[in-house]
C-alpha positions as CSV (number, residue, x, y, z in Angstrom):
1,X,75.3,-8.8,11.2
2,X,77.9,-5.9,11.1
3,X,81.5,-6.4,11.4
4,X,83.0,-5.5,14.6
5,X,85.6,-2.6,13.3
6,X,89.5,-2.7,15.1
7,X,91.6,-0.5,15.9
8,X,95.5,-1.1,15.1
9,X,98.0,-1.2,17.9
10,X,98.8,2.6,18.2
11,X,102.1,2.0,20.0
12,X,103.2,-0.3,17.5
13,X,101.4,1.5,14.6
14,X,103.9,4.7,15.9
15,X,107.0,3.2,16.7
16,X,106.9,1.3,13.0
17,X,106.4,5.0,11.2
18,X,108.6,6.9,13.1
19,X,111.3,4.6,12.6
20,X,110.6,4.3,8.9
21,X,111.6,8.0,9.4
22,X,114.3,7.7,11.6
23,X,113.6,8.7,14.9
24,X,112.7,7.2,18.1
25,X,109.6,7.6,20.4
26,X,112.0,9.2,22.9
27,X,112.8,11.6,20.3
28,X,109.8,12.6,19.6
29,X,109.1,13.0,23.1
30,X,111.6,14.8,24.1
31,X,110.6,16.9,20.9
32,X,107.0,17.5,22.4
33,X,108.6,18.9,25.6
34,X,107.5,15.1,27.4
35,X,109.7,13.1,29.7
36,X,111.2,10.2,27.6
37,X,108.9,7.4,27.6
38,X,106.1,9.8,27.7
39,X,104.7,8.6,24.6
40,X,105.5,5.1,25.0
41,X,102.9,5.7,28.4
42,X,100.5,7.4,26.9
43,X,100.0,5.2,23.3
44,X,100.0,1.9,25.9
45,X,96.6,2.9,26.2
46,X,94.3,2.2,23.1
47,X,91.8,5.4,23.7
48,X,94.1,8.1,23.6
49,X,93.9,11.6,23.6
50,X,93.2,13.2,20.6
51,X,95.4,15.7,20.8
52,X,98.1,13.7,21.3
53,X,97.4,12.2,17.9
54,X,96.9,15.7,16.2
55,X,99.7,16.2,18.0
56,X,101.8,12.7,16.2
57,X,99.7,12.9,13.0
58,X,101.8,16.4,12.0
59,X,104.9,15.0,13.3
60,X,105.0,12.1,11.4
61,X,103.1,13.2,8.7
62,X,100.7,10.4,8.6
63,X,96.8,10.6,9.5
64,X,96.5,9.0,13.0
65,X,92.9,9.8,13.5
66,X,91.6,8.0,10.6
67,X,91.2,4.8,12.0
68,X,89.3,6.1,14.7
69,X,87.0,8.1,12.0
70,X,85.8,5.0,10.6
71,X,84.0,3.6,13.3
72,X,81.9,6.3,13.1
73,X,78.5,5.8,11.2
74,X,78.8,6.8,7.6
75,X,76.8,9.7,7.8
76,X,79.2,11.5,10.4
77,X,82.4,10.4,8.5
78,X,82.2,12.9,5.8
79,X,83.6,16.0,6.6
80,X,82.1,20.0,6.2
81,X,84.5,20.2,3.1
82,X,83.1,17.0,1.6
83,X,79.7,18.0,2.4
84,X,80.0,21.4,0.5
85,X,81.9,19.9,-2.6
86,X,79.2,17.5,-3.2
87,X,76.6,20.2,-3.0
88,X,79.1,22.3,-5.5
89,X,79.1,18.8,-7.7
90,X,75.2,19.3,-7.8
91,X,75.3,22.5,-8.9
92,X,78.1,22.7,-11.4
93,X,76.3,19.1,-13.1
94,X,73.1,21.3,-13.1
95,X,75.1,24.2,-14.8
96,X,76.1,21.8,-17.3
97,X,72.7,20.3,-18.5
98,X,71.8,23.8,-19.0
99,X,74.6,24.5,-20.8
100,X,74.1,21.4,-23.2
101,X,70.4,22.5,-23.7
102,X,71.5,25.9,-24.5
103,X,74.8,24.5,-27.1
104,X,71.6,22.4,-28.4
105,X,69.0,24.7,-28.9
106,X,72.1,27.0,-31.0
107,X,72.9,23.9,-33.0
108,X,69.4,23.7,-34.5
109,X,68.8,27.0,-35.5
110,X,72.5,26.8,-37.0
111,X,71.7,24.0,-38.8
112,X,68.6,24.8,-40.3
């Protein structure tokens, strides 16, 4: 049976960072052009908006969304720029079994 996945307390999660930088949720909403509790409101809730946490994830410098990315089946949770490095991985292994047949194929006529 799966694991049911949680989410953190957001409000919680936010006030413990920000402090560990030194500001306050009133700063920060004041900062965001919000009314002072604004984002004490608005993190009460535990679906928020996402661009609120865009929003908090630059101004605290700390990848808010993540825990909401996980939740999502494995196959969606890599990103476009994952996706095309592994298919750049492919290649560039491909490249280098080539390149090792090639380096072979010039060791035995050198050592003949």
């Amino acid at each position: 049976m799966e694991e049911k996945k949680t989410l953190p307390n957001l409000l919680e999660t936010v006030k413990g960072y920000a402090k560990l930088r030194g500001r306050s949720l009133k700063k920060i909403s004041l900062g965001m052009g919000k009314s002072p509790n604004y984002l004490t409101q608005k993190l009460k809730n535990q679906n928020p908006d996402i661009l609120i946490l865009l929003e908090l994830s630059e101004l605290l410098n700390l990848n808010l969304v993540e825990h909401y990315t996980t939740l999502l089946p494995p196959a969606l949770q890599t990103t476009h720029r994952e996706r095309a490095l592994l298919i750049e991985l492919e290649q560039l292994k491909k490249e280098l079994l080539t390149l090792k047949a090639e380096r072979d194929k010039y060791w035995e006529v050198i050592s003949k």
